[in-house]
C-alpha positions as CSV (number, residue, x, y, z in Angstrom):
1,X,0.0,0.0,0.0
2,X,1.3,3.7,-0.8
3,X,1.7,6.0,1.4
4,X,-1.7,8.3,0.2
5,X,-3.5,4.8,0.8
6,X,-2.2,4.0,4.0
7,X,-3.0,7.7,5.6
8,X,-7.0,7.6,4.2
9,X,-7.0,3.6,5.3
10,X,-7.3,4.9,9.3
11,X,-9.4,8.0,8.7
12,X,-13.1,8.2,8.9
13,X,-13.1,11.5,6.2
14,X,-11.5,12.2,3.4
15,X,-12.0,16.1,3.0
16,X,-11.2,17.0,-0.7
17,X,-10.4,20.4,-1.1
18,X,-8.4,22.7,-3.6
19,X,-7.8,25.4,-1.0
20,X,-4.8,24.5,0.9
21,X,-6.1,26.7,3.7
22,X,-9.2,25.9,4.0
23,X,-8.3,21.8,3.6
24,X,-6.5,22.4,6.7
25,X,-8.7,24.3,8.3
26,X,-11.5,21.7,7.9
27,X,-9.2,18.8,8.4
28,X,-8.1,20.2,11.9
29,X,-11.6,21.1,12.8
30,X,-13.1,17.7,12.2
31,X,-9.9,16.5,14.2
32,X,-10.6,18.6,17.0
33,X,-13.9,17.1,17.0
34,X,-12.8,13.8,17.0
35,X,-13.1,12.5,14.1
36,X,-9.9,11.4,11.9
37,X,-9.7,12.8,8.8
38,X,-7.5,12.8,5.3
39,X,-6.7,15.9,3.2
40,X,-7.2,15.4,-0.7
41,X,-6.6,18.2,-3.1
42,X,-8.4,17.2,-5.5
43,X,-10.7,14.8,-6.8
44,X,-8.0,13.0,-8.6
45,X,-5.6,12.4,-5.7
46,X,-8.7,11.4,-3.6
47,X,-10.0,8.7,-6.3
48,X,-5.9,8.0,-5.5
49,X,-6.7,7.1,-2.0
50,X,-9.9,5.6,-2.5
51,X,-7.9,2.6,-3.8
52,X,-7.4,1.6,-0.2
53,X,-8.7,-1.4,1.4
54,X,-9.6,0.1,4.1
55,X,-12.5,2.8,3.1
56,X,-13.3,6.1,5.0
57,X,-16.3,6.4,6.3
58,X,-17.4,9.8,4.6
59,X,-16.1,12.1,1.9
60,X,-16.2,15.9,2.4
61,X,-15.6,17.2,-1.1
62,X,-15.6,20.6,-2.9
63,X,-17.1,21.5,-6.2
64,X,-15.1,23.5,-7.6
65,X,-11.6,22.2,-8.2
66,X,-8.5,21.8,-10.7
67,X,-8.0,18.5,-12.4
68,X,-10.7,16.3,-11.4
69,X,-13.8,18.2,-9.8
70,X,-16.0,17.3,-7.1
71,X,-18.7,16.5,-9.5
72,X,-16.4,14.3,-11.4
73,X,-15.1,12.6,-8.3
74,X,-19.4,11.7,-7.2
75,X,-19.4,10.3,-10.5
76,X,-16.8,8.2,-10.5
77,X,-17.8,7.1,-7.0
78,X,-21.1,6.0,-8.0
79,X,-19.5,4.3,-11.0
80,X,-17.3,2.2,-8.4
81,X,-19.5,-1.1,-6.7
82,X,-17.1,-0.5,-3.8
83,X,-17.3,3.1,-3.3
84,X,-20.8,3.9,-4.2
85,X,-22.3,3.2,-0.8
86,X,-19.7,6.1,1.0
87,X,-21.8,9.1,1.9
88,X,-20.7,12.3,0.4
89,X,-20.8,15.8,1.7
90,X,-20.3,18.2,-0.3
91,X,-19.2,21.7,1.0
92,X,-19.3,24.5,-1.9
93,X,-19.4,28.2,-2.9
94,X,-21.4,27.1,-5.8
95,X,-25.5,27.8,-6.1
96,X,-26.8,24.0,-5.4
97,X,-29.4,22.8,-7.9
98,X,-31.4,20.8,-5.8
99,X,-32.5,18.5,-9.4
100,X,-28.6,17.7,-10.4
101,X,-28.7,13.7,-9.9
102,X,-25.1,13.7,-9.4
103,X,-25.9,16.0,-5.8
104,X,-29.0,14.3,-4.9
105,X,-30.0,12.2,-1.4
106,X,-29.5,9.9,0.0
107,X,-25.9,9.4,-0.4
108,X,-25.3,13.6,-0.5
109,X,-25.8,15.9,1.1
110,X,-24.8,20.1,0.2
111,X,-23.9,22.9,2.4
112,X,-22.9,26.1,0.8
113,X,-19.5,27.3,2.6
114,X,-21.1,29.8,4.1
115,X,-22.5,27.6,5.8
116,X,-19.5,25.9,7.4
117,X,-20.2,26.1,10.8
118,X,-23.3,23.7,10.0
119,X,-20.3,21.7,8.7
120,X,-20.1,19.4,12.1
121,X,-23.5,19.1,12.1
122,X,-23.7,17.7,9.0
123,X,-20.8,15.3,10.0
124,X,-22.4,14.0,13.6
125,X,-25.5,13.2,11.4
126,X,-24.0,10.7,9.2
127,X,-21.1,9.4,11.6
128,X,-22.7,10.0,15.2
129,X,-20.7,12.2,17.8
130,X,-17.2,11.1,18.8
131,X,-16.6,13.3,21.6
């Protein structure tokens, strides 16, 4: 196993995010909470670490990103028997069309990044509290 699959193996997020500041930002946050989580740049890299045996239990993903967006990445999620059932939270500046398929419940849910403080929330609601 490499060493981007060995990090997201133990973590129960993968947050993908283009920002480096705000990736960290969100990564220590959810850490702080107690949950473990795994930065991702973009959807590319995160598809990367997806190829782990051991699966994380959620992935926070952006929209908006270089090389392989968050839209891509849902895709190719849902495309993927083994990664189709992980629940995906998507955390973007971008108007949410509450129609797209790709965005759609049960397995996503959207919060606009103004929203961020909703974004633990959103977290305890699909994984339960770990404090």
């Amino acid at each position: 196993m490499d060493t981007m699959s060995a990090l997201v193996a133990a973590a129960d997020i993968l947050v993908v995010e283009d920002d480096d500041d705000l990736r960290w930002v969100v990564v220590e946050t959810l850490s702080g909470a107690g949950y473990s989580a795994t930065p991702a740049a973009n959807g590319k890299e995160a598809l990367m670490m997806l190829a782990a045996p051991v699966l994380p239990r959620l992935v926070l993903t952006d929209l908006s990103m270089p090389v392989m967006d968050g839209r891509e990445l849902i895709k190719a999620m849902r495309a993927d028997e083994r990664l189709r059932s992980i629940p995906v939270l998507v955390l973007s500046a971008l108007e949410h069309d509450p129609l797209d398929p790709v965005l759609g419940p049960p397995l996503v849910t959207y919060l606009c990044k103004a929203g961020a403080p909703k974004l633990l929330k959103a977290v305890e609601r699909r994984l339960g509290r770990r404090r």
